[in-house]
C-alpha positions as CSV (number, residue, x, y, z in Angstrom):
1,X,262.9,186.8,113.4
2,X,266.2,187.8,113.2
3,X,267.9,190.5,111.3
4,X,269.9,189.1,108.2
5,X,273.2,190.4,107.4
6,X,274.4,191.6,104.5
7,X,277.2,189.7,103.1
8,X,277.5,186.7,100.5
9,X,278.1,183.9,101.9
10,X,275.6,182.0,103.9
11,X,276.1,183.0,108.1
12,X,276.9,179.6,109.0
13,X,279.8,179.2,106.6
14,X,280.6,183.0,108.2
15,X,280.5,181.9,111.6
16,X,282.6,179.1,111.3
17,X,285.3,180.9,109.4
18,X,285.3,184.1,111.6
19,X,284.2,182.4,115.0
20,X,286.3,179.0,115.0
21,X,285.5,177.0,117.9
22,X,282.5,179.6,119.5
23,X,279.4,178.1,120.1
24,X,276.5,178.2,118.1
25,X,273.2,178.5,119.7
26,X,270.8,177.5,116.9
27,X,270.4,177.6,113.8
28,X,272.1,179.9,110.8
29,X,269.7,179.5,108.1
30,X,270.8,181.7,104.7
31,X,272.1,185.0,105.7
32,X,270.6,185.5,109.0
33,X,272.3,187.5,111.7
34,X,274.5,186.2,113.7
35,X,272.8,188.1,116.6
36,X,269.4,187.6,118.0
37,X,267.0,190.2,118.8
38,X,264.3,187.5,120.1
39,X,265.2,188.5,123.4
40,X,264.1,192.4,122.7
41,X,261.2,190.9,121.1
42,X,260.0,189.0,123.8
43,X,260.8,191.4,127.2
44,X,260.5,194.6,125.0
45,X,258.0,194.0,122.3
46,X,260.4,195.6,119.8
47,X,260.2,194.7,116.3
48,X,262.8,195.5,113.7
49,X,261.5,198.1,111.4
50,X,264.2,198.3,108.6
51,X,266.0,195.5,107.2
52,X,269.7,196.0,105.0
53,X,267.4,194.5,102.3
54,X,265.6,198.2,102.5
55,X,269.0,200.1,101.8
């Protein structure tokens, strides 16, 4: 799972404005991050321990 970020509007709406014309690999559900950590995940076993949620 991906780490969500903390602003209000949903990522993809974010992406779009902030990114125009950068691909997106997936997709942006809600406010997930706009970075994956599936790759730490899966060749590190690392799991997030925190979330922004927590702060």
């Amino acid at each position: 799972m991906d780490s969500e970020r903390p602003a209000g509007a949903p990522s993809a709406d974010l992406a779009r404005e902030a990114y125009p014309g950068v691909e997106v690999r997936g997709e942006l559900d809600g406010h997930e991050s706009l970075v994956s950590v599936e790759k730490a995940e899966r060749v590190l076993g690392w799991t997030p321990t925190r979330s922004w949620r927590d702060l």
